[in-house]
C-alpha positions in Angstrom: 93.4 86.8 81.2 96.2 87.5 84.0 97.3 84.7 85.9 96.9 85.2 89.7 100.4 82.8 89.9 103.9 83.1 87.7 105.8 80.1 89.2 106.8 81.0 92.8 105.0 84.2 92.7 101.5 84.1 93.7 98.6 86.4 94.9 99.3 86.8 98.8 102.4 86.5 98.6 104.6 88.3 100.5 108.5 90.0 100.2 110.6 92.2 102.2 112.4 94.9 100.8 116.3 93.4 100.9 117.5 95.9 104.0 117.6 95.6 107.8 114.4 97.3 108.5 112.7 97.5 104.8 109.1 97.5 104.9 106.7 94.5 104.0 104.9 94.3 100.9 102.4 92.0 100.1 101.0 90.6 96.5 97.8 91.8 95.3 97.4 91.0 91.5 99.5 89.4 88.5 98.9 91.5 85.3 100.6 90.1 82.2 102.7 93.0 80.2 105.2 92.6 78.1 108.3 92.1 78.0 107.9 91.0 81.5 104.6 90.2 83.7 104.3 92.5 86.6 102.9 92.1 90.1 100.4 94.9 91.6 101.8 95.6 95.3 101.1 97.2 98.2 103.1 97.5 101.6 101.0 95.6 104.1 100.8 98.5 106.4 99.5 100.9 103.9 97.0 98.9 101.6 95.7 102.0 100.0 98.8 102.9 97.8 99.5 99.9 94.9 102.8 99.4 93.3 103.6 97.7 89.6 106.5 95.9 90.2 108.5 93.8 87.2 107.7 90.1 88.6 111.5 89.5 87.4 112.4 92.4 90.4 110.3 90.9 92.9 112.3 87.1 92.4 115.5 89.3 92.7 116.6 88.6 96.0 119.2 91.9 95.5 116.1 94.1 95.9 112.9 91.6 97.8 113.5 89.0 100.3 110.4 86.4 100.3 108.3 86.4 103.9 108.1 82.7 105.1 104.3 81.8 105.7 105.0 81.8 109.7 106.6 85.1 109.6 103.8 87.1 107.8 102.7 90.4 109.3 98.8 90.9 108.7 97.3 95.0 108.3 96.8 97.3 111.2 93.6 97.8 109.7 91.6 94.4 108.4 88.3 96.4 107.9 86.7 94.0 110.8 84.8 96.3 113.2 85.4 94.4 116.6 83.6 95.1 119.6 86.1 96.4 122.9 
């Protein structure tokens, strides 16, 4: 079974791509592969289009800066109909 945490990657978290204006991406699942566990993705802003990223990549802070907990962005689109 896939573990939904690999040390200081976990489900929900989230990393910006490592340039001025990269876009957000946030952590949707943990799948075990070898060599190297990967992390499903998906930029916060489109949640319809996952990634499998190397879990190694993601802790490369050449390549993914991680989003501090006060600083995360939340989706246009939460799926919450709300009244105007």
């Amino acid at each position: 079974m896939a573990q939904q945490s690999l040390g200081p990657v976990a489900v929900g978290d989230q990393f910006k791509l490592a340039t001025p204006n990269g876009p957000v991406f946030v952590v949707v699942k943990i799948r075990e592969m070898k060599p190297v566990d990967h992390a499903q993705i998906t930029k916060v802003r489109d949640t319809k289009s996952p990634t499998l990223i190397a879990v190694t990549t993601l802790l490369n802070r050449d390549f993914y800066i991680p989003v501090a907990p006060e600083n995360r962005q939340t989706a246009d689109n939460d799926g919450i109909l709300r009244g105007s």
